[in-house]
VEXDREN-2710 file (C-alpha; in Angstrom, 1 decimal):
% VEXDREN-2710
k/r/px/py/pz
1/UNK/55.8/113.2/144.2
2/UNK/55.0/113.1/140.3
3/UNK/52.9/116.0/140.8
4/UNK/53.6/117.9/137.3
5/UNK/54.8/116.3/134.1
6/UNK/51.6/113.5/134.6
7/UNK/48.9/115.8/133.5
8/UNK/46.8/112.0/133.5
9/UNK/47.1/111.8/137.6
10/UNK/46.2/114.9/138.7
11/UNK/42.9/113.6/140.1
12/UNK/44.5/111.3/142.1
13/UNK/47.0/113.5/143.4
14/UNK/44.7/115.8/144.4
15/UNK/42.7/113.2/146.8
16/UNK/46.6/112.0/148.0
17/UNK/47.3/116.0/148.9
18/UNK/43.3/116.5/150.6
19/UNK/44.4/113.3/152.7
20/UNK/47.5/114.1/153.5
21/UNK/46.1/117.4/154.9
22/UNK/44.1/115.3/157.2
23/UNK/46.4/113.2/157.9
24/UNK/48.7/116.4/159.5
25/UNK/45.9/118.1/161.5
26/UNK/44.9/114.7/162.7
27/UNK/48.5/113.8/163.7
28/UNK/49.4/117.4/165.5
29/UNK/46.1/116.9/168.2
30/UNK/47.0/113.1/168.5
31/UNK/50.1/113.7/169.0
32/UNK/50.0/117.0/171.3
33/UNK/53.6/117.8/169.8
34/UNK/55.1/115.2/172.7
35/UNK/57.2/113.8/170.4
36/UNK/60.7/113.1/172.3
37/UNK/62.7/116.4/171.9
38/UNK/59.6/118.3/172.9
39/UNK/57.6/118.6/176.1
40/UNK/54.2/120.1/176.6
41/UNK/54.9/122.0/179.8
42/UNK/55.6/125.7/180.1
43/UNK/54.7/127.7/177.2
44/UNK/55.6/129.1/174.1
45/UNK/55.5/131.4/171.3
46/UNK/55.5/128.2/169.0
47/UNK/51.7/127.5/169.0
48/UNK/49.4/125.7/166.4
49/UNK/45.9/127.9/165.7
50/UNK/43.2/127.2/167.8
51/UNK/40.9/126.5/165.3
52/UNK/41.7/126.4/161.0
53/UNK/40.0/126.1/157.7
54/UNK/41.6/124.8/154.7
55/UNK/40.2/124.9/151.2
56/UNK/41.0/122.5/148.1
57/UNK/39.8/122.3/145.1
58/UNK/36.1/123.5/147.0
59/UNK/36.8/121.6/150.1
60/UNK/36.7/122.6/153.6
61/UNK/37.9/121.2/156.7
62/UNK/37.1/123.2/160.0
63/UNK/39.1/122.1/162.9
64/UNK/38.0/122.2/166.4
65/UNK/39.8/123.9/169.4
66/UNK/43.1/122.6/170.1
67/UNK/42.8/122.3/174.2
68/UNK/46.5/120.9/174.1
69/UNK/49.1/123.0/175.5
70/UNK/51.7/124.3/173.1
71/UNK/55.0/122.9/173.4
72/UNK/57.6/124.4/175.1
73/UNK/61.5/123.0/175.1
74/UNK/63.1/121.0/178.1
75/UNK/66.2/120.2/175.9
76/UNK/66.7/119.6/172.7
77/UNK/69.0/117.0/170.2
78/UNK/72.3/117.9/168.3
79/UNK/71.5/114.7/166.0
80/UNK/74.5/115.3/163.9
81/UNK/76.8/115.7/167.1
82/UNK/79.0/117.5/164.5
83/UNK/77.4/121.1/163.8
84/UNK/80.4/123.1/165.2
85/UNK/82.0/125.9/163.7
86/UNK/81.6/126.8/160.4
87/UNK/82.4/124.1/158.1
88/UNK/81.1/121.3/159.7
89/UNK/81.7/117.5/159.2
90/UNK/78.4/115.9/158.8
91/UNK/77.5/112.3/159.6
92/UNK/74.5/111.0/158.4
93/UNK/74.4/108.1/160.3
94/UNK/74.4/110.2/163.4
95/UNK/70.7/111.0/162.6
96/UNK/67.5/109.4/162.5
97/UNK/66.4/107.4/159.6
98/UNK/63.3/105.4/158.6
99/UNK/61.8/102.8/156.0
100/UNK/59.5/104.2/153.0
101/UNK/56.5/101.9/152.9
102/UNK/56.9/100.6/149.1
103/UNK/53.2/101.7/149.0
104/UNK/54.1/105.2/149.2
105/UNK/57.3/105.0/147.1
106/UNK/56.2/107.2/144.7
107/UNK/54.2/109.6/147.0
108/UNK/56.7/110.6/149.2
109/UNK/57.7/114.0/150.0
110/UNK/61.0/115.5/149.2
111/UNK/63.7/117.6/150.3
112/UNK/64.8/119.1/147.1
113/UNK/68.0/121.4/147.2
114/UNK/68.8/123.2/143.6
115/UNK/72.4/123.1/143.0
116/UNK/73.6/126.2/140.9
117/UNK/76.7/128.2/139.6
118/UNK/77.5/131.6/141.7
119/UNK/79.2/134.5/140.3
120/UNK/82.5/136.0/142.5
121/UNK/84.1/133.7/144.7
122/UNK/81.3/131.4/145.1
123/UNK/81.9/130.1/141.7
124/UNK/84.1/127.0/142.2
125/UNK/82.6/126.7/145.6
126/UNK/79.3/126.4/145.6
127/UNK/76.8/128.7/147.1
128/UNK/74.0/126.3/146.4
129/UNK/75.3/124.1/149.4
130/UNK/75.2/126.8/152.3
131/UNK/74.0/124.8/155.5
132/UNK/74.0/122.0/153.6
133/UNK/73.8/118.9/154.7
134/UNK/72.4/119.6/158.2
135/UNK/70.3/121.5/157.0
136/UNK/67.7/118.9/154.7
137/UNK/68.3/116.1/157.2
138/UNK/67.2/118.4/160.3
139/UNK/64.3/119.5/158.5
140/UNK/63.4/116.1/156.9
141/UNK/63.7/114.6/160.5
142/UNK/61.2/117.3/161.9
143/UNK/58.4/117.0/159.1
144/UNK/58.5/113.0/159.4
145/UNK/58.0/113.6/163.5
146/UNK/55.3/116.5/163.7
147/UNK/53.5/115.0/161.0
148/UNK/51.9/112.4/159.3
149/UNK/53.4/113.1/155.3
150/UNK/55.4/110.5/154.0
151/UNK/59.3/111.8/154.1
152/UNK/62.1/111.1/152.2
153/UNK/65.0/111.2/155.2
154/UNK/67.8/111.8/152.9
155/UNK/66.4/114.4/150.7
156/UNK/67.7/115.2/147.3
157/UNK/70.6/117.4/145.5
158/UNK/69.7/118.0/141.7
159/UNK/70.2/120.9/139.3
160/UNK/67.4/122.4/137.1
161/UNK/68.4/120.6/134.2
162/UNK/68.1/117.0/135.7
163/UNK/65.0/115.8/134.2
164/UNK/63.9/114.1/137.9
165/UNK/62.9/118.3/138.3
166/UNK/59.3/117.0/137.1
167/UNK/59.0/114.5/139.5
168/UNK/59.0/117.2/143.0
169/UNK/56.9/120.0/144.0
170/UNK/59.0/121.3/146.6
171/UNK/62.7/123.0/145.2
172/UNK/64.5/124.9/147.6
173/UNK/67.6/127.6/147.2
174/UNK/69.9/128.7/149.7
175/UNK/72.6/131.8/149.9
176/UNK/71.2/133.2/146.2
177/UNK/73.0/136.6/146.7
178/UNK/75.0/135.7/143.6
179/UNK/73.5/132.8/141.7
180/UNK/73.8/132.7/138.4
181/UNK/71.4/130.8/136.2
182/UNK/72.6/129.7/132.8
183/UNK/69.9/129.8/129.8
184/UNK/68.6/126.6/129.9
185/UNK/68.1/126.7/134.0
186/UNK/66.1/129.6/133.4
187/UNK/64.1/127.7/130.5
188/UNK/63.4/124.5/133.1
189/UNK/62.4/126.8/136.1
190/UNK/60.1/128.3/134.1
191/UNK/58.4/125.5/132.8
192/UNK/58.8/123.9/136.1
193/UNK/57.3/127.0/138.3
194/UNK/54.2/127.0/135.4
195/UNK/53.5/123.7/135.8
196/UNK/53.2/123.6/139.0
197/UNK/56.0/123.5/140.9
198/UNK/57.1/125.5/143.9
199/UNK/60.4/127.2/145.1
200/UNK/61.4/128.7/148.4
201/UNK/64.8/130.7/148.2
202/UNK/66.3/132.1/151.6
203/UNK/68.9/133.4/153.5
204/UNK/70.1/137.0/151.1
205/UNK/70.0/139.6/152.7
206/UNK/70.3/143.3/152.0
207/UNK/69.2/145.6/149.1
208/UNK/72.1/144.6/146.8
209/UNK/71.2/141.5/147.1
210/UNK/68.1/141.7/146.5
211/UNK/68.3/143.4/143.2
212/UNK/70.8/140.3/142.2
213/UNK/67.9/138.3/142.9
214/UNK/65.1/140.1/140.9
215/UNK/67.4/140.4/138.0
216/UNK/67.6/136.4/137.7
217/UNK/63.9/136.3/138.3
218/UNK/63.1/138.5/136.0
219/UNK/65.0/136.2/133.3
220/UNK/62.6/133.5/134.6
221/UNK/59.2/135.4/134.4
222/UNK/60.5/138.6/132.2
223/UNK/56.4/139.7/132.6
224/UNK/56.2/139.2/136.0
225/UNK/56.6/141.3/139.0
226/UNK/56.8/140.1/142.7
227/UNK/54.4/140.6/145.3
228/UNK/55.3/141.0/148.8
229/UNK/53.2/138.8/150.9
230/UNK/51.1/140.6/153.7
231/UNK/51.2/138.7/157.4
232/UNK/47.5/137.4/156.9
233/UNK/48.8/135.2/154.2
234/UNK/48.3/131.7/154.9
235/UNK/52.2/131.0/154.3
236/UNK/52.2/132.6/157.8
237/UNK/49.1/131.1/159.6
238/UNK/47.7/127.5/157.9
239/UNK/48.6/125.4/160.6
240/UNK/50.9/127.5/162.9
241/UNK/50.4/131.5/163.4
242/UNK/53.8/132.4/163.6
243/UNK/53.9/134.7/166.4
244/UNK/56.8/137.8/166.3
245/UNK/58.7/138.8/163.7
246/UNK/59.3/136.2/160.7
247/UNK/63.0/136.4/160.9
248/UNK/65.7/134.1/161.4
249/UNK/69.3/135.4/161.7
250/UNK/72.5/132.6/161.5
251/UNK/73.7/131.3/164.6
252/UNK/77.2/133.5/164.0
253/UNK/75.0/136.9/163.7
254/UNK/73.1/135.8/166.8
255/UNK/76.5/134.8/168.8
256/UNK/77.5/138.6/168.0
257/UNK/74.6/139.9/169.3
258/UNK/72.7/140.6/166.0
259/UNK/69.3/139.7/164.2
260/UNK/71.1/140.8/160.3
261/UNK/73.8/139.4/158.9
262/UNK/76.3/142.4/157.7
263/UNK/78.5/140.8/156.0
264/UNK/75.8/140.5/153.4
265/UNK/76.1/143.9/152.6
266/UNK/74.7/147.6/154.2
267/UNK/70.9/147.4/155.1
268/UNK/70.9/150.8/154.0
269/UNK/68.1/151.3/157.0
270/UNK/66.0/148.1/156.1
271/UNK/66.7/145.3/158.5
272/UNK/63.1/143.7/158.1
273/UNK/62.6/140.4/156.7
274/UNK/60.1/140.1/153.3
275/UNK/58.7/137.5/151.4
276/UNK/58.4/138.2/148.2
277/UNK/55.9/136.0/146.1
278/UNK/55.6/135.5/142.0
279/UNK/52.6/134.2/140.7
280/UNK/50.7/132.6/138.0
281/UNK/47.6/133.9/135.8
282/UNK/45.5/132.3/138.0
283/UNK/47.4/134.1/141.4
284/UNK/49.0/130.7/142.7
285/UNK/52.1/131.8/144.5
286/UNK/54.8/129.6/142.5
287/UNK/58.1/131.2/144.1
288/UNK/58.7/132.4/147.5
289/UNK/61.7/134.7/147.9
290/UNK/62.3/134.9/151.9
291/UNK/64.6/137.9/151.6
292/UNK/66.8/139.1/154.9
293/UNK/66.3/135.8/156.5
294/UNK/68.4/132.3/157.2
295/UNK/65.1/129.8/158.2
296/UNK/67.4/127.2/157.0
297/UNK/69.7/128.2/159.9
298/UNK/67.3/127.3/162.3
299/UNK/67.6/124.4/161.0
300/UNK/70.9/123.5/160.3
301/UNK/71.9/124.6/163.9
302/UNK/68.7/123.6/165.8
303/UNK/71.5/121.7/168.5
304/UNK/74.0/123.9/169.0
305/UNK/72.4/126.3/171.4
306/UNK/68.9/125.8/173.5
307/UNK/68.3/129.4/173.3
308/UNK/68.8/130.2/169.5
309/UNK/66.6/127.1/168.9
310/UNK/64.1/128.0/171.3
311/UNK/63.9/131.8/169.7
312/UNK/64.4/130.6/166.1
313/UNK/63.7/127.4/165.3
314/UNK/60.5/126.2/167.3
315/UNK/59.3/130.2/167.2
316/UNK/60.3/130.5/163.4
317/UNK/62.4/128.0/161.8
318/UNK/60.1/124.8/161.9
319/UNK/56.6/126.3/161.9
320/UNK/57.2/128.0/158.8
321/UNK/59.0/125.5/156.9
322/UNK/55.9/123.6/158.0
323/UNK/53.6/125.8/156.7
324/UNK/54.8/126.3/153.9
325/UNK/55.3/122.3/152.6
326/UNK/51.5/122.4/153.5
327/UNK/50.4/125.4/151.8
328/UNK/52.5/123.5/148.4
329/UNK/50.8/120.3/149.1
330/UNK/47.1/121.6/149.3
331/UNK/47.5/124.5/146.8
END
């Protein structure tokens, strides 16, 4: 969506993000979350609020009661029938795709991965593209099905300099222990993050990274500090209340019996995930920093095993990469 460098159709933009809004609520109770891969019996830690407010620009919506039971897994889809070991071969055609309606060509939403050097042995490699492709098509695929936002299904690979940045609200990094942002990414992310763009960075893990992190973000907003976001946020409860702790470990931590992933680095006696927010003058959270955490895992290997997706990526995984798209669309 052109939701930033066209100061001259923020107006309508803001009616397209109130509607699409209603267009999700209306969508989860019509739809009762019965959508193939999901069945409404049983229950489950997955569940939508029983009754929500959301504000925009001085509106409010207040739900009713959602009387539908919460959806519970009787199986579940490996749509890439590829997602084995660790460097999988990914076909696209092995998952579901769709038609853009030309009327919503240039109101769809989009996937947006940020490609960007690494320092150490990521450097040739490519950090950028852990879990990728998998990943974006899984989570694509899901935000078309549970609701009613127009979706890109191929999502999108661009670096901070491409000048397309301007045309997306939604960025997201992956595996940013090392990244390293040259002068004029920082520059664009900036002026991208001011004007009203959002990024979500996950899976880093461990207080060395994490002070690898704050030192590139620091180049971005050198006045800046980061807040860490409280579990009354609405990141955590604006259509789902994620129940449990907010934390997704990789499907290769999990096989060994853990919720961190070591090899990151010594915990040094923090294991907990946090979600560290920047924001602007006027406190709108612009950058979302989901520290000892791999949501995109949950994604990326939602049909490997029925128990990791069960615990991770209908408990975790999907609900709050739902939230938050919402929370960017309506904020």
């Amino acid at each position: 969506m052109k939701l930033i460098n066209r100061s001259a159709s923020t107006t309508r933009h803001q009616v397209w993000a109130w509607f699409l809004v209603v267009l999700v609520f209306a969508a989860f109770f019509q739809l009762g979350f019965n959508y193939p891969n999901f069945t409404s019996s049983g229950s489950s830690s997955f569940q939508i609020k029983a009754s929500a407010s959301v504000t925009t620009k001085g509106m409010r919506s207040e739900l009713g009661n959602n009387h539908g039971n919460t959806p519970s897994i009787s199986g579940f889809q490996d749509f890439s029938r590829q997602q084995r070991g660790r460097r999988p071969t990914s076909d696209r055609d092995s998952y579901p795709n769709w038609e853009i309606d030309n009327q919503f060509k240039e109101d769809v939403f989009t996937f947006v991965r940020i490609q960007y050097d690494s320092t150490g042995r990521g450097r040739r490699g490519g950090q950028w593209s852990n879990d990728y492709p998998d990943c974006d098509w899984n989570f694509s695929v899901r935000l078309h099905e549970l609701t009613s936002m127009k979706v890109d299904p191929n999502g999108k690979v661009i670096r901070l300099t491409d000048p397309n940045l301007f045309d997306h609200p939604f960025i997201y990094f992956s595996n940013i222990n090392r990244m390293n942002l040259s002068e004029p990414e920082v520059a664009e992310l900036r002026k991208y993050l001011l004007k009203g763009g959002f990024m979500m960075a996950d899976d880093f893990w461990a207080p060395d990274s994490w002070k690898h992190v704050y030192r590139e973000m620091k180049r971005v907003f050198p006045d800046l500090e980061p807040r860490e976001l409280a579990r009354d946020h609405e990141i955590f409860n604006i259509v789902y209340d994620i129940q449990g702790v907010p934390q997704v470990p990789s499907i290769f931590a999990w096989n060994q019996g853990s919720t961190f992933e070591y090899w990151h680095g010594d915990p040094e006696g923090d294991e907990a995930p946090h979600f560290w927010g920047f924001f602007d003058k006027n406190d709108r959270l612009m950058a979302l920093l989901c520290h000892n955490n791999d949501i995109g895992d949950g994604w990326e290997r939602e049909g490997e095993n029925q128990e990791y997706f069960k615990t991770y990526s209908e408990r975790v995984s999907y609900p709050l990469g739902i939230n938050i798209v919402t929370y960017v669309m309506t904020h």
